[in-house]
N, C-alpha and C positions, 0 to 999 in steps of 0.2 A: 465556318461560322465562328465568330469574335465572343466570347465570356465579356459583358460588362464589366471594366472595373469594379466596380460597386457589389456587381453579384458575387465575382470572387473576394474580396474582403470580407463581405457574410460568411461564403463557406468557411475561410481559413479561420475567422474566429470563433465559428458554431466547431471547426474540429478541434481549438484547444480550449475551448471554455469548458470550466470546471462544472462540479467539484471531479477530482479524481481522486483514488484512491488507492493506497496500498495496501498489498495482499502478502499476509504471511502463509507458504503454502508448507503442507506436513511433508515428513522425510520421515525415513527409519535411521535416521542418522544423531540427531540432536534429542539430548535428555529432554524431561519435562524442564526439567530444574534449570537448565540451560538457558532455555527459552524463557524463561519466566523473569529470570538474571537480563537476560539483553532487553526486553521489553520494560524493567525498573531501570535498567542503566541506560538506555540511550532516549524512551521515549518517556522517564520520570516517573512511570503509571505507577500508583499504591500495588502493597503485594496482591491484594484482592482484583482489581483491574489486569494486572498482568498474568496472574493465573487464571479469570474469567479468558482474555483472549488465547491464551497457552490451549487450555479444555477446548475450546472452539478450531481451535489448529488439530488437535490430536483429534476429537471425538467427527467435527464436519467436515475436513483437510482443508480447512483456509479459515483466516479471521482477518478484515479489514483492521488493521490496525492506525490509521490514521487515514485523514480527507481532507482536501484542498487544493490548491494549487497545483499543477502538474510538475512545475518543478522541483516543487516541493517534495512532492509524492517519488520521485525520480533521486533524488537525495536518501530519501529515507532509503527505498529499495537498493541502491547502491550501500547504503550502510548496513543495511540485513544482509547482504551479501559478503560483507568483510566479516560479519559477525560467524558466517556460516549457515546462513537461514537461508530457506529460497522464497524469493519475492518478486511481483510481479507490480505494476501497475496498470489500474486501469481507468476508466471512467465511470463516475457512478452513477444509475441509474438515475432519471428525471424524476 
């Protein structure tokens, strides 16, 4: 059995159509204060937004910290990882 053209270009772009998201996940390894420094320094957020998602990281073990594009999303998570953070991406819910 042959896949239409047409049906597979639906799939491959229903599987990277956004929004996607990256995920800051907790460690027992990185300060709060840490974490609060890399989320003002790479992703800009005020001290207030970066300590809301810091608390979110410590208290639920993850906080989406940024949505969009998958490349995007894939970008950031490679930078949280230079920083020492673990991140993950994924896609966000409909």
């Amino acid at each position: 059995m042959t896949i239409p053209l047409e049906d597979l270009r639906l799939d491959i772009r229903s599987e990277t159509a956004g929004p996607w998201q990256a995920v800051v996940w907790n460690d027992p390894v990185n300060l709060m204060s840490y974490v609060v420094h890399v989320f003002r320094t790479y992703f800009g957020y005020s001290r207030e937004r970066a300590e809301q998602l810091m608390l979110l990281v410590h208290h639920e073990g993850h906080a989406v910290v940024a949505e969009g594009a998958r490349e995007q999303m894939e970008l950031h998570v490679q930078a949280m990882h230079d920083f020492g953070l673990w991140a993950t991406v994924r896609q966000a819910d409909s």
